[in-house]
N, C-alpha and C positions, 0 to 999 in steps of 0.2 A: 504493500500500500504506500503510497505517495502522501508525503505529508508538507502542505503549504502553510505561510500564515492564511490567504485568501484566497479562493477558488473566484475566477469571473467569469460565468457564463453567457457567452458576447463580445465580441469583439468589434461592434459599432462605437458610433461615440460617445454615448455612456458606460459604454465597459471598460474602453479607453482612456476614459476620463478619469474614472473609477481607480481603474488601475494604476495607472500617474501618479496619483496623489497618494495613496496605501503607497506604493514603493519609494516616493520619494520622505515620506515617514519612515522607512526602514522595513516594510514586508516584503515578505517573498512573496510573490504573487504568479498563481497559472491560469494564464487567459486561453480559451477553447471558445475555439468557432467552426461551426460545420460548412462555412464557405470557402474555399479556399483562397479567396482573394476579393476585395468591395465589389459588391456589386451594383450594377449600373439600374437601376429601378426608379421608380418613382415614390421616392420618398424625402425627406428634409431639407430643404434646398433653402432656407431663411436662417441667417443668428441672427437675433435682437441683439441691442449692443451688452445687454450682462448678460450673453453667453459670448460675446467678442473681446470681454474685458477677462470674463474665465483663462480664455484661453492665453490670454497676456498674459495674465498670472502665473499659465506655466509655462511661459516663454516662447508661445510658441504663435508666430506673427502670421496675420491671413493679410498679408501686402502683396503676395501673390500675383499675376496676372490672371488668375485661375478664379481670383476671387473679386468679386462688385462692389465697393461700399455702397450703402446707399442711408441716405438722409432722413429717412419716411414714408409716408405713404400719400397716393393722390388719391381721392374718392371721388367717382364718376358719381352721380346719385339719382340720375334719369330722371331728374323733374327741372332741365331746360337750365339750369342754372349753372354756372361755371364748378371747374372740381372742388372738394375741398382741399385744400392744402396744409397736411397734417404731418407736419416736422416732427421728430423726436426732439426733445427739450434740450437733451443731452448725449451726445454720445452717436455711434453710427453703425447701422446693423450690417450684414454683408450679405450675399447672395452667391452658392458654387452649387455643380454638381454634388449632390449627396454623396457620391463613388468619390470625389475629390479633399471632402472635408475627410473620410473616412479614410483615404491612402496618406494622407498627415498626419493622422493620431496616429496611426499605424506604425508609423516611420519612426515617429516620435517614442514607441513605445519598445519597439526592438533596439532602439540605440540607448534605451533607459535600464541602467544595474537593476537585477530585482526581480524583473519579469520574464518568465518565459512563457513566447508565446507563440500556441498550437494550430493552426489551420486545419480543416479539413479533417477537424474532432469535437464530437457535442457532449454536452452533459444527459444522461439518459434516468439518471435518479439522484432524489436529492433529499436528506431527512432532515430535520429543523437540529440535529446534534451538529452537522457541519460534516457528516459521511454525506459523499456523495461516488458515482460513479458514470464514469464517460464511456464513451464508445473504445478506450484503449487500456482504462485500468478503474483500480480505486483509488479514491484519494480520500484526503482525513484534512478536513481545515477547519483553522479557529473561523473564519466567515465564509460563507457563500453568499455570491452578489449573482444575482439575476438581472442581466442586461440585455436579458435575450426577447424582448421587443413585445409587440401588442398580444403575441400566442403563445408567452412564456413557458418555458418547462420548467422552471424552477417555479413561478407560480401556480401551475399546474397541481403539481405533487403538493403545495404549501396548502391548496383550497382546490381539493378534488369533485367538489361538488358544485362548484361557482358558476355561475351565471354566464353565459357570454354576453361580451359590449355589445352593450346595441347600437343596429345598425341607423344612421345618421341620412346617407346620401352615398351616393359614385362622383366619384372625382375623373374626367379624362384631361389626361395632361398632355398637351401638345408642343413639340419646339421647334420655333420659325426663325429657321437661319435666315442672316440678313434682315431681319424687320427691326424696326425704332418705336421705341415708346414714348408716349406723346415729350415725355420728359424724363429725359434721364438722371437716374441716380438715386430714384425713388420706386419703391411696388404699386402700384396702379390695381384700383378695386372697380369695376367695370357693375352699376346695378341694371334692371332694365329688365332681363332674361326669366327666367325657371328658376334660375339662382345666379349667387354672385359669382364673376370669373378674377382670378388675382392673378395680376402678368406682372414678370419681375425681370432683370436682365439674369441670365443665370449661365451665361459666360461670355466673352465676347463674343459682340455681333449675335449673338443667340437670346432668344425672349422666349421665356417659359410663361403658356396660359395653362392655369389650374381651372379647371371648370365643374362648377359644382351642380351635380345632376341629381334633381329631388327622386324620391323614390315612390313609389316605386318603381318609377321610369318607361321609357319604351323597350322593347324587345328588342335583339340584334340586326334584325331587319327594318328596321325604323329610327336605331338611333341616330344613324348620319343624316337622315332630313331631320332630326328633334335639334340635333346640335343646330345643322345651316340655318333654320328657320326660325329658333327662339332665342342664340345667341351673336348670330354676326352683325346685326343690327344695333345691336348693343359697345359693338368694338370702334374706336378709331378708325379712319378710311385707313390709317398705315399700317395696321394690320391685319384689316378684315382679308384684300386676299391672299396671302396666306395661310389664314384659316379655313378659306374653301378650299384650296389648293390642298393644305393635309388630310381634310377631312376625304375631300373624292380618291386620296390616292391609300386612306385608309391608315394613316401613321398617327394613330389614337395611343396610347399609355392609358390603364385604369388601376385603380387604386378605388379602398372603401372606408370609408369615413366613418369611423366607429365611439361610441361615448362612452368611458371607463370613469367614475370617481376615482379622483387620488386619494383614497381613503386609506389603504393597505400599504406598507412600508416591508411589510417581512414579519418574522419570529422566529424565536429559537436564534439560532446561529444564520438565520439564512435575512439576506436584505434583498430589495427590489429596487433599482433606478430606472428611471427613465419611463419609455411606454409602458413600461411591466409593470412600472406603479399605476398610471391611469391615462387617459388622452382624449383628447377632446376633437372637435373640428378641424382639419389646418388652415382653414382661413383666417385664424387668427397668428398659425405661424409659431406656437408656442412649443412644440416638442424637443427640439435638438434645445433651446435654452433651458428649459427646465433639466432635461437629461444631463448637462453639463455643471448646474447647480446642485444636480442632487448628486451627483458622484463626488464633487468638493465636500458638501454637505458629512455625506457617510464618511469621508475619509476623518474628518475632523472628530467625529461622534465612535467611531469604532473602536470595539465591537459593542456597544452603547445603542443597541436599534431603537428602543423606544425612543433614547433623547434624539436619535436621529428623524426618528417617524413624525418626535412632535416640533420639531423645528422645522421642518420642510411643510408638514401641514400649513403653520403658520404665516411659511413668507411663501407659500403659493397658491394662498387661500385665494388671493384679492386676483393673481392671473387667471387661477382657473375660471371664476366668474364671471371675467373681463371677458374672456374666452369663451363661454357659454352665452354671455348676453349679446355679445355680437354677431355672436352665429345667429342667436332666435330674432335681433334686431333686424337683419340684411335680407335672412330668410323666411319669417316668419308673414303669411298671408291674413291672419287673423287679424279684427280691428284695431285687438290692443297693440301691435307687434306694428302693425302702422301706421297709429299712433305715433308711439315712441319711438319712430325712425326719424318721421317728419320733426319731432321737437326734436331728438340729438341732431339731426342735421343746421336746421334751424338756430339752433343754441350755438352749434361752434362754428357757424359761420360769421357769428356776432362775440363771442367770447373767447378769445385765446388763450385767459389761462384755462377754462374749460376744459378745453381742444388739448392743452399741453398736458394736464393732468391725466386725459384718457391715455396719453402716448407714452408718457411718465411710467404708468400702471403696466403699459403691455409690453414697455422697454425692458420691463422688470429690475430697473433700477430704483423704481420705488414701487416697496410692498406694503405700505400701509395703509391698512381696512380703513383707516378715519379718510386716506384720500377717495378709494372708492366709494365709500359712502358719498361723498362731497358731493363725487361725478353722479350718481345715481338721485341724491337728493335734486340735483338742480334738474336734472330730465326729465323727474318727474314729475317736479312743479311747473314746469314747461307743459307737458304734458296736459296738465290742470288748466292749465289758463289757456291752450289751445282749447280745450271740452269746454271749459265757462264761457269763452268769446264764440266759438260757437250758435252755443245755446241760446245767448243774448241776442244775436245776430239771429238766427232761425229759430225763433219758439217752438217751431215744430219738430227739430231736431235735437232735442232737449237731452245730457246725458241719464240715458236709464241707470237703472241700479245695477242690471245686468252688468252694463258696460263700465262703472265704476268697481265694479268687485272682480270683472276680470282686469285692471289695472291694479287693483291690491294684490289679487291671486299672483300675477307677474311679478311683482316685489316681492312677494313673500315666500316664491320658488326662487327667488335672486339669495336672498338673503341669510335664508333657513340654515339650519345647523348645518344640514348635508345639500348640493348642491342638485342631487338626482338627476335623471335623466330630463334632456331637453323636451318639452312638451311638445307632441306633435303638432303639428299646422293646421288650424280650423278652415281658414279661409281657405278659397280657390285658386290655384295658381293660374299664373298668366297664361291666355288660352295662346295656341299655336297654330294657327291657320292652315298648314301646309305640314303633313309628315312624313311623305314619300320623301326619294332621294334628288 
């Protein structure tokens, strides 16, 4: 039997992160991954800047040509009015190939005393004492770290009876060499469609659209007229051909948007970072940061899981929500949910500290619930005095009581202890006139 300080099950970049920070503490550390080398898929392609500052931390620079700074975000809002223009307050997020940020840690992590690390070997059982065993032996560690993503095997064996995340939406990801975004340096949020599309630069001369496809969607024979017909109308003239152009020649990328509470941290000897903790939508782009916080996190805290579990709860209480309210904000068809787009939009086109606190929150350089709250109080007093000017204005359209207690009900699945699952969508989505190809 093989005996480590810490087993990493994962070799993305939260196992990577993970393991960084344990061996440069002094562990021995053995990282196992069943891929033999990154793979190129569709997944994490955004750091907020406190996963860019992470990674300074341990020295290790995304100045790259490989990698985009970018400033913020633009919000298209389809109601005729110019974008929003929503800077991060502080600091600058970046944009690469997912396979690109992960052949860095990588590099980073072979050239690092302490670790060794295995390709093209999994973790196949795992007990809360810190026995585990891989596809090559057994091993015996003071920790086992679970960084093996949203279909964990370490959290598997940890909650053999759990629940799968629920499903959210389809993501198709498309990448149009040669196209420009309206402005560069910033991720661009496209409303208008089925749902929101988020276009980012994500290598030179290359724009990644994420496009988010409500569920439960068209069949395979129907989605390529669902995409040309409910989203390219929605796009800048600079990139929409392009987007026909992929769509007819078929070079779609899918991925599933799934909803996990970060509730669960690990026990016993075994911890959980990153998606294996919980994940939310990625229109808000939160995964690879949080991943990279909670591996610093545990290193600090180990083998201390609780204090680890209840520090991480704490300062990623306020992103997860940010996270979840914006998903139900952009996508959400129900009165209340459009509602409260029109006042957030509304509010930070007039309010900039507003606007900078919401950025503040999902920069994840500031995690405190008094700021969210702030953001959340004034939306929804907006919200109010859009329903009372209303009502003044049209007697006849006066707020029911209905519609005033699914505005409480919406704060009070914002706010509540546990964040639960996102409420599905009452209203109708936007019709599609055309579904053929």
């Amino acid at each position: 039997m093989r005996t480590v300080d810490v087993l990493v099950a994962g070799a993305g970049p939260a196992g990577c992160m993970t393991a960084l920070c344990l061996a440069r503490q002094g562990a021995t550390v053995l990282v196992v991954d069943p891929c033999p080398s990154p793979v190129r898929q569709l997944a994490g392609e955004w750091l907020h800047p406190a996963g860019v500052i992470a990674l300074h931390r341990m020295g290790i620079t995304t100045a790259g040509r490989e990698f985009t700074t970018n400033r913020g975000f633009r919000l298209h809002t389809s109601d005729g009015k110019p974008p929003l223009h929503c800077p991060y307050p502080h600091g600058t997020a970046v944009s690469m190939y997912h396979h690109v940020l992960a052949a860095l840690l990588l590099r980073t992590v072979r050239a690092t005393p302490g670790i060794t690390l295995r390709q093209g070997e999994r973790v196949t059982a795992v007990t809360t004492t810190g026995r585990a065993r891989t596809t090559r032996e057994e091993v015996s560690a003071g920790l086992v770290v679970g960084a093996d993503g949203r279909s964990s095997t370490v959290r598997r064996f940890l909650r053999p009876d759990e629940q799968a995340p629920l499903p959210l939406s389809r993501i198709a990801g498309l990448l149009l060499p040669g196209a420009r975004l309206p402005r560069g340096g910033y991720g661009h949020v496209f409303l208008g469609g089925p749902g929101p599309v988020l276009a980012y630069q994500v290598a030179p001369g290359t724009v990644r659209l994420c496009v988010d496809v409500p569920l439960p969607g068209p069949g395979p024979s129907d989605i390529r007229g669902y995409l040309r017909h409910g989203y390219a109308d929605v796009l800048p003239e600079e990139l929409r051909p392009a987007f026909r152009a992929l769509l007819d020649a078929g070079k779609v990328q899918w991925a599933a948007a799934r909803f996990r509470e970060r509730s669960f941290f690990g026990r016993g000897r075994c911890a959980l970072v990153g998606d294996a903790v919980g994940h939310g939508h990625p229109l808000a782009a939160q995964g690879m940061t949080l991943a990279l916080l909670d591996g610093e996190c545990l290193a600090r805290h180990s083998p201390d899981i609780p204090a680890y579990a209840a520090e991480r709860t704490a300062r990623s209480w306020s992103a997860e929500r940010l996270g979840a309210a914006l998903h139900r904000t952009l996508t959400g068809h129900d009165p209340t949910s459009l509602l409260l787009r029109r006042s957030a939009f509304a509010l930070w086109r007039h309010d900039a500290r507003q606007r900078g606190l919401v950025l503040g929150l999902l920069s994840m350089r500031d995690d405190r619930r008094s700021t969210f709250y702030d953001v959340l109080a004034h939306v929804a007093a907006r919200a109010l005095t859009e329903r009372t000017r209303t009502a003044r204005a049209f007697p006849g359209a006066a707020p029911s009581m209905g519609r005033l207690t699914g505005l409480a009900d919406w704060l009070l699945w914002l706010i509540g202890p546990t964040i639960g699952p996102p409420r599905p969508p009452r209203g109708r989505l936007p019709a599609i006139a055309v579904m053929g190809p």
